[in-house]
VEXPA-158975 format. One line per field, with one value per residue: residue in one letter; residue number from 1; y, z, x of N, C-alpha, C in turn. Coordinates in pm, whole numbers, plus 50000, padded with zeros to 5 digits. Layout:
residu	(A,...);
num	(NUM,...);
n_y	(Y,...);
n_z	(Z,...);
n_x	(X,...);
ca_y	(Y,...);
ca_z	(Z,...);
ca_x	(X,...);
c_y	(Y,...);
c_z	(Z,...);
c_x	(X,...);
% end
This chain:
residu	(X,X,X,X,X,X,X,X,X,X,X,X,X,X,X,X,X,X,X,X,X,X,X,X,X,X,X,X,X,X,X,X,X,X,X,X,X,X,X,X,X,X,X,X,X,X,X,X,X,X,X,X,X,X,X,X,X,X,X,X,X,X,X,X,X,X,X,X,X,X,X,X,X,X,X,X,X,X,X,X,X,X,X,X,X,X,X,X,X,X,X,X,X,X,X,X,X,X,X,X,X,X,X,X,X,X,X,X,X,X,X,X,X,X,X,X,X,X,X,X,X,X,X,X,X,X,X,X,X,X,X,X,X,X,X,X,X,X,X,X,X,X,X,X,X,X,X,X,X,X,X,X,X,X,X,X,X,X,X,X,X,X,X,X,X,X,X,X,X,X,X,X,X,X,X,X,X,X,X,X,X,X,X,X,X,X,X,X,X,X,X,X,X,X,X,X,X,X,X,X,X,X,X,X,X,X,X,X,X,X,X,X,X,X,X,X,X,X,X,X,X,X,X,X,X,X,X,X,X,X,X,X,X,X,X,X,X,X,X,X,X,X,X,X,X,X,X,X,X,X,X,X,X,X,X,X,X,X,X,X,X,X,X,X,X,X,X,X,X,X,X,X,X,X,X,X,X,X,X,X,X,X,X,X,X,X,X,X,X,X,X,X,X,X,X,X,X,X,X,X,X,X,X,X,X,X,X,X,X,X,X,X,X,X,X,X,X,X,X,X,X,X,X,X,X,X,X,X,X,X,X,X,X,X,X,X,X,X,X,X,X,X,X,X,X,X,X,X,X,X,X,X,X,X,X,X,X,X,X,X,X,X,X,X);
num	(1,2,3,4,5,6,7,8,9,10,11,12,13,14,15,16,17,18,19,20,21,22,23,24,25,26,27,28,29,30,31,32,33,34,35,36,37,38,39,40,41,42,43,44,45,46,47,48,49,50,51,52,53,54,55,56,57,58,59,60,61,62,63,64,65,66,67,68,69,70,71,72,73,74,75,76,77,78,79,80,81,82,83,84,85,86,87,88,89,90,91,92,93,94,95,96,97,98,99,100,101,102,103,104,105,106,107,108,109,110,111,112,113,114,115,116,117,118,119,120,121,122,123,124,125,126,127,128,129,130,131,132,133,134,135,136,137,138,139,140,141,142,143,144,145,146,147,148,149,150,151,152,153,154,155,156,157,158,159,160,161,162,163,164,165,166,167,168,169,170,171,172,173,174,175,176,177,178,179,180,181,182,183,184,185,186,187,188,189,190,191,192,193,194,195,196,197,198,199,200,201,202,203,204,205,206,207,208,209,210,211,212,213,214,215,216,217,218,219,220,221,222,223,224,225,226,227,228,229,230,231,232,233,234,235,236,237,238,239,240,241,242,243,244,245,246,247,248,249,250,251,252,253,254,255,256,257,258,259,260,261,262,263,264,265,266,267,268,269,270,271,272,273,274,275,276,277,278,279,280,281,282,283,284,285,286,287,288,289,290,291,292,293,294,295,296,297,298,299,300,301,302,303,304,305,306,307,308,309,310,311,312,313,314,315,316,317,318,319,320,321,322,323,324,325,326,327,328,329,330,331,332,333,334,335,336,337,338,339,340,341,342,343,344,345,346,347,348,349,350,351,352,353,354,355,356,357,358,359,360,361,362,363,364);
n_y	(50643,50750,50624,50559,50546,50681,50908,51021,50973,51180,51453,51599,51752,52021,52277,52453,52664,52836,52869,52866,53015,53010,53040,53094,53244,53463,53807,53975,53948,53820,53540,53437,53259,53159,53149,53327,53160,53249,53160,53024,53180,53262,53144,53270,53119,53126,53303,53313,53394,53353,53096,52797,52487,52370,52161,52082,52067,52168,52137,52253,52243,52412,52346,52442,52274,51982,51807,51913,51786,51702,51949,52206,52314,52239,52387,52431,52594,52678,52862,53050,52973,52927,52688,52448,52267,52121,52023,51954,51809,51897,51690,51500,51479,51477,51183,51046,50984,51073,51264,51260,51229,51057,50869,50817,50742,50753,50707,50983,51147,51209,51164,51356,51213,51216,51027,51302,51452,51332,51262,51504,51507,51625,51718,51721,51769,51659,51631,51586,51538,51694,51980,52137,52457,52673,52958,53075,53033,52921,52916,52796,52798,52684,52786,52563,52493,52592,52693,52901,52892,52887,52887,52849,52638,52643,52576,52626,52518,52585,52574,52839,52877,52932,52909,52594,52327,52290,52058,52028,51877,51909,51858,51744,51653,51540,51513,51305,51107,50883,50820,50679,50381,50255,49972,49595,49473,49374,49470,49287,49069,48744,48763,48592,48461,48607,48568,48366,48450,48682,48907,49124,49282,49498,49710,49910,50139,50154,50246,50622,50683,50843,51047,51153,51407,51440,51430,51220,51095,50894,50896,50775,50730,50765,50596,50606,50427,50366,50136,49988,49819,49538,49239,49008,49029,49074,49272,49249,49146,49439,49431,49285,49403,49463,49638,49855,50014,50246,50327,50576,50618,50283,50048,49755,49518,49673,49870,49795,49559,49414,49236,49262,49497,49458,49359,49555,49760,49641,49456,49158,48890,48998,49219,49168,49268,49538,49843,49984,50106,50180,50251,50282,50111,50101,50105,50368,50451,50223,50053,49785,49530,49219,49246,49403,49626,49961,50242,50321,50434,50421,50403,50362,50432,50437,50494,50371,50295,50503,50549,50561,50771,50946,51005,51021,50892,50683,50552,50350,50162,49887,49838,49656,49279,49277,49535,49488,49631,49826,50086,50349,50540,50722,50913,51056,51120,51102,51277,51356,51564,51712,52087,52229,52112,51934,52039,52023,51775,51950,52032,51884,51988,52148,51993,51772,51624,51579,51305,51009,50995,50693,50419,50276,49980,49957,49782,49875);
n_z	(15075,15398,15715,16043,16203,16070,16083,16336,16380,16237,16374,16459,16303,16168,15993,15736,15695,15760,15976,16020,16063,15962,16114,16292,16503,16754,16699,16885,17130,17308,17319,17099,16852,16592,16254,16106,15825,15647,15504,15151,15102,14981,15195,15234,15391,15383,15241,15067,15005,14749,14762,14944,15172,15253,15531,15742,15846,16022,16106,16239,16255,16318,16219,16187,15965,15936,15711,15646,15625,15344,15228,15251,15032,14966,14901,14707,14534,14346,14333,14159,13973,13779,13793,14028,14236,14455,14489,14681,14900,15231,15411,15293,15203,15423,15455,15567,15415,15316,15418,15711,15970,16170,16390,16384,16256,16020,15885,15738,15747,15945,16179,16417,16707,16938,17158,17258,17085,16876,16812,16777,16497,16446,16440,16519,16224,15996,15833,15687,15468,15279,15139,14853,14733,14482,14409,14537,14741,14796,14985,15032,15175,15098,15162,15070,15170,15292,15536,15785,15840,16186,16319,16233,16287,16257,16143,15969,15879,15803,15587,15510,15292,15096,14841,14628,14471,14079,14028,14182,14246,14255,14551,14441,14446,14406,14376,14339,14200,14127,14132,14020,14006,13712,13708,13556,13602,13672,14024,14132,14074,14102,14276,14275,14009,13871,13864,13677,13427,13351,13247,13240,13043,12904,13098,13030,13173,13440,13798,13797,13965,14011,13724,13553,13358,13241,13472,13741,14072,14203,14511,14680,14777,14882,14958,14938,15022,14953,15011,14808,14645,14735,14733,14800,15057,15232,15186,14989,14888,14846,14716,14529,14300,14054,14082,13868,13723,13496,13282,13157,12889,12837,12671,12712,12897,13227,13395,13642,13789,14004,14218,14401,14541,14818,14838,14771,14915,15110,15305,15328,15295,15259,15445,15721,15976,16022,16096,16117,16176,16024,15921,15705,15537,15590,15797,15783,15834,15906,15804,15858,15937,15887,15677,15516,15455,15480,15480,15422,15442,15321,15304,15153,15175,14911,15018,15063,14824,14595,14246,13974,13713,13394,13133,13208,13407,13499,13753,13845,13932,13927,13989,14140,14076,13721,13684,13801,13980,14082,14286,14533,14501,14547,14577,14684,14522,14538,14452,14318,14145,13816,13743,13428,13544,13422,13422,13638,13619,13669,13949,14140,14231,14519,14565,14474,14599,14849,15027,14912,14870,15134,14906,14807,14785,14965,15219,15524);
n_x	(52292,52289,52348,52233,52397,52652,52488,52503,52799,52860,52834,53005,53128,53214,52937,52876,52651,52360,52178,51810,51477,51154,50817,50510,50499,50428,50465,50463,50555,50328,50096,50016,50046,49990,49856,49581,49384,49105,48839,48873,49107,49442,49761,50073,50339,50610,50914,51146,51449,51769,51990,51943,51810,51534,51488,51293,50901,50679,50360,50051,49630,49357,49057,48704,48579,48545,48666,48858,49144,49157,49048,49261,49525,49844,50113,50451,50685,50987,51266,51179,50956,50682,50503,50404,50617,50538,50196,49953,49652,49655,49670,49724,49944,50133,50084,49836,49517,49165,49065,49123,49315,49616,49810,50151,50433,50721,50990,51035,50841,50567,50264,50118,49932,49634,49406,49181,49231,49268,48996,48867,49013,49258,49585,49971,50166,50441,50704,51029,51203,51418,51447,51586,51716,51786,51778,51609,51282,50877,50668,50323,49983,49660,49342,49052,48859,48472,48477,48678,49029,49101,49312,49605,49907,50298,50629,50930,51186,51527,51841,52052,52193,52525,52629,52421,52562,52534,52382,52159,51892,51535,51282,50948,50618,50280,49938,49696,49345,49150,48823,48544,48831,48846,48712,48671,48522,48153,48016,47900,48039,48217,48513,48745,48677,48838,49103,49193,49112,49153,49386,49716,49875,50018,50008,49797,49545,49673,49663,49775,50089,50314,50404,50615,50878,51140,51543,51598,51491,51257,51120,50894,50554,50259,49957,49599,49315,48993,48815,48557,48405,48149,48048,47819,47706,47985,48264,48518,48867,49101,49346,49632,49706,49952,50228,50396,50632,50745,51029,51190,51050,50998,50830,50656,50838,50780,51075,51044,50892,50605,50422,50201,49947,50008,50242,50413,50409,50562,50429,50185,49961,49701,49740,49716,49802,49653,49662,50041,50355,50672,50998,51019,50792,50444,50139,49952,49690,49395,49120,48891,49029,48951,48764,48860,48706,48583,48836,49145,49532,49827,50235,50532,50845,51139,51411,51643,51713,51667,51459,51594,51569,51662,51494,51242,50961,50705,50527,50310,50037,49803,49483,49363,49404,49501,49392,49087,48939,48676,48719,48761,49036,49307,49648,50002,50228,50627,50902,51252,51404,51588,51481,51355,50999,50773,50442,50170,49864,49571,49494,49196,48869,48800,48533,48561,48750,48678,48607,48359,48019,47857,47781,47480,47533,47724,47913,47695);
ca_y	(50702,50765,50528,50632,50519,50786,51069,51052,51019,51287,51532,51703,51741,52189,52255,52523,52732,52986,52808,52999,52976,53037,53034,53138,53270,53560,53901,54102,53867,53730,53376,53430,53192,53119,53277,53271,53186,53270,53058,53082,53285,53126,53268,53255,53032,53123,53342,53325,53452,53305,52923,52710,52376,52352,52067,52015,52150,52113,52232,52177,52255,52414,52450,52389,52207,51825,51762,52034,51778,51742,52104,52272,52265,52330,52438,52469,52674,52647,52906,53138,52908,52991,52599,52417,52150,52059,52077,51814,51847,51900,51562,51365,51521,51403,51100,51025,51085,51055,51387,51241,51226,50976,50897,50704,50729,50694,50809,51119,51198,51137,51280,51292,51253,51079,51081,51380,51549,51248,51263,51644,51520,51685,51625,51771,51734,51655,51623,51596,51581,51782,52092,52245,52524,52751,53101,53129,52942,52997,52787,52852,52699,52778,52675,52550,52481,52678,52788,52960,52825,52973,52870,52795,52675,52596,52610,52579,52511,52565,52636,52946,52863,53085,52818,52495,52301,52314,51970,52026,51790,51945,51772,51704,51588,51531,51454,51207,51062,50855,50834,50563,50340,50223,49794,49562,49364,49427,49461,49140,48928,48680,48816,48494,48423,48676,48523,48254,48455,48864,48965,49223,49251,49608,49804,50007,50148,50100,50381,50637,50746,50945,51106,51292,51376,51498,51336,51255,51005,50875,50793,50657,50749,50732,50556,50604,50331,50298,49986,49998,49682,49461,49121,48837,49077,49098,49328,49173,49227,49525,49421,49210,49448,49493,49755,49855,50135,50247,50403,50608,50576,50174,50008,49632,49467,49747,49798,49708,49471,49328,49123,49293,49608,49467,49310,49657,49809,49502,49370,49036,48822,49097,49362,49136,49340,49679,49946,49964,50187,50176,50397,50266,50120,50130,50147,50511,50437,50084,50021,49640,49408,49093,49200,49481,49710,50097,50395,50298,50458,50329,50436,50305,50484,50362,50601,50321,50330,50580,50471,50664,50804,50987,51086,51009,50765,50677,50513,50292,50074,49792,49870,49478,49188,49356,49636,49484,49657,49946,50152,50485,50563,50877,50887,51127,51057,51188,51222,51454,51612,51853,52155,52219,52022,51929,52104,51889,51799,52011,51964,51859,52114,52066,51911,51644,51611,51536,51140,50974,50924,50544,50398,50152,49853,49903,49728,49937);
ca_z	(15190,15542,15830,16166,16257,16016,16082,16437,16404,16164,16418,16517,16160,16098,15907,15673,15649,15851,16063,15969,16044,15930,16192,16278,16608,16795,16750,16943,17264,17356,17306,17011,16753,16489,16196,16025,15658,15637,15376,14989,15071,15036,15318,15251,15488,15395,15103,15080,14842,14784,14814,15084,15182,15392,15631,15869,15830,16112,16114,16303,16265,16379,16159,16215,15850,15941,15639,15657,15570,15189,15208,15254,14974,15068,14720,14683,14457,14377,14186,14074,13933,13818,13799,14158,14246,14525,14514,14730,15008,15339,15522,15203,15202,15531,15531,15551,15316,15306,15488,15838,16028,16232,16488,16310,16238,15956,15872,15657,15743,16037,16211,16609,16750,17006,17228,17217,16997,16728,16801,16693,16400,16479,16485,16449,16093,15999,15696,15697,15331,15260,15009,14831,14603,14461,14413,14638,14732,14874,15073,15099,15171,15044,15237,14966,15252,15358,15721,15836,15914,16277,16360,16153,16363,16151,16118,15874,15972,15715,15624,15447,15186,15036,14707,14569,14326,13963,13935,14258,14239,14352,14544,14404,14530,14303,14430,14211,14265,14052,14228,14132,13891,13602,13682,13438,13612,13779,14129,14160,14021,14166,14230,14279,13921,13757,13853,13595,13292,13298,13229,13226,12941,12866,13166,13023,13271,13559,13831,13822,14135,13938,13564,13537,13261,13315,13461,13884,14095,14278,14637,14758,14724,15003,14887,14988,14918,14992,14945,14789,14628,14813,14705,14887,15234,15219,15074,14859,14887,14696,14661,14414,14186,14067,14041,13744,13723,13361,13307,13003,12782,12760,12666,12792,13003,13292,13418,13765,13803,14137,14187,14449,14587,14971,14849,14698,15029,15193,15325,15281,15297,15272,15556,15853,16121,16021,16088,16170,16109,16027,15887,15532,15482,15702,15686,15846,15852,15819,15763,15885,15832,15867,15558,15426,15430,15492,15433,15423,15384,15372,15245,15098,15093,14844,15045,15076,14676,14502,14114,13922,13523,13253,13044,13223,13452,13478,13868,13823,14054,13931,14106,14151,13958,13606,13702,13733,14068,14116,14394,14531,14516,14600,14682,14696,14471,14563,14359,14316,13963,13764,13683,13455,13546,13337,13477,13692,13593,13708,14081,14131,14259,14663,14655,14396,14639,14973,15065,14879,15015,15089,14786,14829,14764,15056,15385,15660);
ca_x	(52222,52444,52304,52208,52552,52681,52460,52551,52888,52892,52766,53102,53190,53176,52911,52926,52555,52316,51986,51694,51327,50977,50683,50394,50476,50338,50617,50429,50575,50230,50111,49825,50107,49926,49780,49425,49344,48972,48797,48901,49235,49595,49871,50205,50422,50753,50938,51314,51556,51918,52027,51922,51770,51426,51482,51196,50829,50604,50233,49901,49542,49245,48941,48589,48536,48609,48745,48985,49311,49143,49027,49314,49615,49968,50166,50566,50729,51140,51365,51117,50922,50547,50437,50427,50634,50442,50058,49880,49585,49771,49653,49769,50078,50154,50064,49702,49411,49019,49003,49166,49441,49653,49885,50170,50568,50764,51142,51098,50714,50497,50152,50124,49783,49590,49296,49067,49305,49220,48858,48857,49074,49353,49744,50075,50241,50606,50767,51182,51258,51517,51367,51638,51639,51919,51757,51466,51151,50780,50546,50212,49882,49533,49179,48952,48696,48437,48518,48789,49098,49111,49470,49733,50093,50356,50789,50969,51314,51595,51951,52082,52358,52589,52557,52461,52580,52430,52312,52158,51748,51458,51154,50851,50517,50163,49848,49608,49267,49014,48714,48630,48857,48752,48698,48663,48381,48004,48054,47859,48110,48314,48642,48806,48671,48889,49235,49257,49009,49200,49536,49762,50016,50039,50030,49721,49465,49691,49672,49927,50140,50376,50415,50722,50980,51349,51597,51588,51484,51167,51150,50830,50466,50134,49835,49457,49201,48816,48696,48378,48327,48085,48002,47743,47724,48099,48366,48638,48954,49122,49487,49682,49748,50100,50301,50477,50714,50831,51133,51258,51000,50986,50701,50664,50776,50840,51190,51037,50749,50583,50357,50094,49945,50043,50347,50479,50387,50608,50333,50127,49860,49601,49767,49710,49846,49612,49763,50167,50431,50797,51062,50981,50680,50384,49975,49884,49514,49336,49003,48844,49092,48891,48687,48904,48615,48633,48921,49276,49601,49975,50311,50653,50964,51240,51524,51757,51787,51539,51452,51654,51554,51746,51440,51080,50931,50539,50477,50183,49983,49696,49384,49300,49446,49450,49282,48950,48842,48617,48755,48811,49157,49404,49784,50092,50424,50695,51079,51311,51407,51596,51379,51186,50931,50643,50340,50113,49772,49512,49420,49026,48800,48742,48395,48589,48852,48619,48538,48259,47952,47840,47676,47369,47578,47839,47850,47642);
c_y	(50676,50683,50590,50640,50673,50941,51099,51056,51127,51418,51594,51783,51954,52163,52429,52633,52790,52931,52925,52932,53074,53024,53110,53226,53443,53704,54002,54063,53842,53576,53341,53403,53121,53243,53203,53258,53165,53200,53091,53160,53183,53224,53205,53255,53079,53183,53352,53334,53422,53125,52876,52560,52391,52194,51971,52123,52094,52199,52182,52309,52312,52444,52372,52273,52072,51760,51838,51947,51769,51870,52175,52203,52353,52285,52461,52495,52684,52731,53017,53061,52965,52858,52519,52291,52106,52060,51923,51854,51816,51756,51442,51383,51440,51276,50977,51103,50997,51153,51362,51242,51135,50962,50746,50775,50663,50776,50969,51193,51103,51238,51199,51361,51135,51135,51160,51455,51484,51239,51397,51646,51650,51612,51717,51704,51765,51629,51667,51549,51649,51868,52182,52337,52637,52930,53136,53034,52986,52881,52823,52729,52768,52728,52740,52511,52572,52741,52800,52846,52880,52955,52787,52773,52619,52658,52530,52612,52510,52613,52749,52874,52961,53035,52662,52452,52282,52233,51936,51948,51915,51886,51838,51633,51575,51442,51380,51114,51002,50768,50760,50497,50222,50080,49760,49488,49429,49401,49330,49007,48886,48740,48737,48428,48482,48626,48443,48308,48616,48824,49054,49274,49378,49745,49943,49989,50129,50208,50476,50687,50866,50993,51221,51261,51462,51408,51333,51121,50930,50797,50781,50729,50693,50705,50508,50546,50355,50221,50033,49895,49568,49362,48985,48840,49062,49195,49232,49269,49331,49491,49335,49280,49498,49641,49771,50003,50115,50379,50474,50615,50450,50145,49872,49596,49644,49785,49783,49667,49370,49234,49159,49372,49626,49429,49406,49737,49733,49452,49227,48983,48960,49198,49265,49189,49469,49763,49943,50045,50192,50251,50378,50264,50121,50151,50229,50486,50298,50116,49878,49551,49273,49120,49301,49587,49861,50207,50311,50348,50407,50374,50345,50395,50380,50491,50513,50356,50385,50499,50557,50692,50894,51088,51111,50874,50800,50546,50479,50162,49960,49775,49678,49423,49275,49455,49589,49514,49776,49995,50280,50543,50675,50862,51009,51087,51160,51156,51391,51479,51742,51967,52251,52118,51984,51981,52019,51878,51883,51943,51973,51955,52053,51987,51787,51586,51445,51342,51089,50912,50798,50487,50277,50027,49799,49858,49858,49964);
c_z	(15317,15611,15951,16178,16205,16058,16223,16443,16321,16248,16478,16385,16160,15991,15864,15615,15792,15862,16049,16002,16002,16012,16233,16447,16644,16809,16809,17094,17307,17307,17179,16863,16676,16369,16158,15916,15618,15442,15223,14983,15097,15157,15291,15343,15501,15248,15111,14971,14860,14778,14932,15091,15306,15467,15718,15838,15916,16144,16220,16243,16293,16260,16175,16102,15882,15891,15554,15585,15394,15175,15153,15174,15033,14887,14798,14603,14434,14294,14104,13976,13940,13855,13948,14135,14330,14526,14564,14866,15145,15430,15423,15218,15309,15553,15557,15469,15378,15396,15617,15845,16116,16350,16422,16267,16154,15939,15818,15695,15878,16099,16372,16668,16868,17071,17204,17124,16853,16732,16730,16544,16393,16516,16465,16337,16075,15877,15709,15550,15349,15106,14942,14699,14607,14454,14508,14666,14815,14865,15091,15115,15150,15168,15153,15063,15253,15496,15699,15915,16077,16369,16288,16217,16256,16207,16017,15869,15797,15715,15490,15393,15082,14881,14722,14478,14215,13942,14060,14232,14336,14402,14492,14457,14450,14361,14363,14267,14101,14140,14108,13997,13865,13605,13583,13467,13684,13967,14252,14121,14115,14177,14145,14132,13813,13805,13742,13455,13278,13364,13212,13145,12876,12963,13178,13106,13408,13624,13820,13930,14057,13779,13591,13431,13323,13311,13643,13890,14191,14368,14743,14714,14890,14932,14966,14908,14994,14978,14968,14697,14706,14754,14809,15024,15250,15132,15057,14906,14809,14659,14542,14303,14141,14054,13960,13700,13574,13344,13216,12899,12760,12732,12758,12762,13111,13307,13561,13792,13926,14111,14301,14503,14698,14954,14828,14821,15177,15308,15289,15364,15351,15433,15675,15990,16126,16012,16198,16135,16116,15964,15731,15465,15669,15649,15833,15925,15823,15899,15899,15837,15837,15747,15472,15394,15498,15445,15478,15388,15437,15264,15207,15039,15014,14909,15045,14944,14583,14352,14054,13772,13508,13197,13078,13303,13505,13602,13850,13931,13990,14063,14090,14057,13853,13602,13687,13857,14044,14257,14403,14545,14519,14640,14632,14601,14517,14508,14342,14166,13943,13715,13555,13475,13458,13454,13502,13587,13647,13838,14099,14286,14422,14651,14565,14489,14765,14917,15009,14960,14991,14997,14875,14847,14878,15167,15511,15751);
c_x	(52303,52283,52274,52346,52636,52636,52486,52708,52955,52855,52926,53179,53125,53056,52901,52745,52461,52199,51920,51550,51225,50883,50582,50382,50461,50482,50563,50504,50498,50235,50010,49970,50036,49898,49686,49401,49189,48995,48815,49023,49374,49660,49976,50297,50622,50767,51047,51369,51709,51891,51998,51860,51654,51453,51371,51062,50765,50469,50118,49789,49411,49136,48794,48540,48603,48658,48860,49100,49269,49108,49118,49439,49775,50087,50387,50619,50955,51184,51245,51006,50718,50419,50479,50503,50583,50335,50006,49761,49668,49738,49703,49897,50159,50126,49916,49573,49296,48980,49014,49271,49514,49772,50005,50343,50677,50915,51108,50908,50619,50337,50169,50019,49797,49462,49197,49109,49260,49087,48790,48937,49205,49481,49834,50153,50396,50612,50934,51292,51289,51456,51480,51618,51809,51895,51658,51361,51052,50719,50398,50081,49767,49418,49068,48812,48621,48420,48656,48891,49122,49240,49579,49906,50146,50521,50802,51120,51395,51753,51968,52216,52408,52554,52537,52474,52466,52352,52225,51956,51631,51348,51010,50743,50365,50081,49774,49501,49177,48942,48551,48743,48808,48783,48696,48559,48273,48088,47944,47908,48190,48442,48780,48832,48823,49049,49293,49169,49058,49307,49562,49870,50079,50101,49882,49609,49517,49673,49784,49911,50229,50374,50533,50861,51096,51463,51594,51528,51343,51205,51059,50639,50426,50045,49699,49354,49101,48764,48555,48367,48295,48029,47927,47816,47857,48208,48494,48749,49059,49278,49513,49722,49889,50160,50395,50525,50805,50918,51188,51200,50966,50873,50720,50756,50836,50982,51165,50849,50736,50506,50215,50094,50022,50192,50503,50519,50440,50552,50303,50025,49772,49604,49657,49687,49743,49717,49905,50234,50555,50829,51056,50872,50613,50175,49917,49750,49449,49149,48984,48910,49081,48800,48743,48819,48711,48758,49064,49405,49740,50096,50433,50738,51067,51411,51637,51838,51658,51544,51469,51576,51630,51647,51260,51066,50766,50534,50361,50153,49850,49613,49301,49412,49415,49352,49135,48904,48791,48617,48774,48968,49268,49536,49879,50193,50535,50877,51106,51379,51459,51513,51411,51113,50797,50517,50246,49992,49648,49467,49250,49011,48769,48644,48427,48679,48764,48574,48396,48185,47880,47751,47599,47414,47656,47778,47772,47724);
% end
């Protein structure tokens, strides 16, 4: 990976392809830049034919449905291709899930809000992955809500290439939610108990972040929690669970094994600081972090050195020590891969998508 140092002093260097954009802006020469995707219809963002690389995508917002960023899905397509490599709800994609949005800055993906703009849930979206594709590609986005999207901005900045090479990766992105997962204890048990009486020796039941076969490389994932286990007028905390990334097919032991949710997320001692954000890791959205209660989301790129495979790799996360919490959980993966790609799993139906509502048990 080139360094700042590098990419600035690479900036006199010829470069060799044709700036191109996609937006949403107004060609009549007025100011009415946007478009509308009334409820249940997709709109196609961008359709290009030939070699190129998308660069920079930058969108915003308007729709009356408040939980517009799970609503609405935003799909990518590479090469003619009829299965998506991207399908994810557009506020996860970016960055933050549970159907909000944030104000928060990371290298390759960021959202920029504030004030009354974040009180209406509202932000501008970034994304600076590099998208390439060798014959063509199409962008679109759907709105699975019911209201109208009533302004859609958006670019989609790219370069025109005459070719690229054959062994050229394409990105990838997969959305994934279990709502809730499957504990191993009542949500009146001790937590504390289960450190020294459950283990984890297999890997089975862990969450996944990714599932993908080929050959390519993963480089980082966003992950959305809810704490909803509440124990003796307190919630518990949901981390500790390792992460275990298998590579090739192996079975046990991984070929990379952590040692905790926060620690994966280079973090510690149960995300202290709340919410922070750097060009790697970072936590988008926090919750209460004196009891760990409420909505949380937080990312981790691996761009310095992605995790390469050959034949398949299975991105997994332990929802507690040995999976024994019951939580709501949701996150993004994201890697890049020769295509074909194995065909995702089926994306859950909007009203599976939207934020659960508070059970009897949680804190008030």
């Amino acid at each position: 990976m080139s360094s700042f140092a590098d990419l600035l002093g690479g900036l006199a260097t010829p470069r060799n392809y044709r700036s191109r954009r996609f937006s949403s802006y107004d060609t009549t020469g007025a100011n009415r830049d946007w478009v509308v995707v009334p409820a249940g219809e997709k709109k196609a963002l961008a359709q290009i034919d030939g070699p190129g690389i998308i660069k920079h995508i930058w969108m915003t917002v308007n729709c009356t449905d408040p939980l517009w960023p799970r609503a609405l899905v935003l799909r990518a397509y590479w090469d003619g291709e009829e299965s998506p490599s991207i399908e994810a709800p557009i506020g996860d994609f970016f960055g933050v899930g549970h159907g909000k949005v944030a104000n928060y800055m990371s290298l390759p993906m960021n959202m920029v809000s504030g004030g009354a703009t974040l009180d209406r849930n509202q932000a501008a979206m970034n994304c600076f992955l590099p998208m390439p594709f060798r014959k063509g590609a199409r962008i679109e986005v759907e709105n699975q809500s019911g209201s109208e999207v009533q302004a859609l901005y958006y670019y989609i900045d790219y370069e025109e290439h005459d070719s690229l090479p054959e062994d050229t990766l394409t990105l990838h992105a997969w959305w994934n939610r279990e709502n809730l997962t499957q504990g191993m204890t009542r949500f009146d048990q001790d937590y504390d108990e289960l450190f020294v009486k459950t283990c984890n020796i297999t890997g089975e039941g862990n969450y996944d972040v990714v599932k993908a076969t080929g050959r390519g490389h993963y480089i980082g994932c966003t992950l959305h929690i809810r704490n909803v286990q509440y124990n003796n007028t307190v919630h518990t905390w949901f981390g500790e669970g390792d992460d275990m990334i298998f590579v090739d097919g192996e079975a046990w032991p991984p070929a990379l094994h952590g040692t905790g949710t926060e620690d994966y997320f280079c973090a510690a001692w149960g995300f202290p600081s709340g919410a922070y954000d750097g060009p790697f890791h970072g936590i988008s959205l926090a919750g209460n972090k004196e009891d760990w209660s409420g909505e949380w989301s937080m990312y981790r790129w691996h761009l310095e050195s992605p995790v390469t495979f050959t034949k398949s790799i299975r991105v997994t996360l332990e929802h507690g020590h040995a999976n024994t919490r019951w939580d709501d959980w949701s996150s993004v993966g994201y890697w890049y891969q020769a295509e074909p790609h194995a065909a995702f799993d089926s994306l859950l139906p909007e009203e599976k998508r939207r934020p659960r509502p508070k059970g009897h048990w949680e804190k008030p």
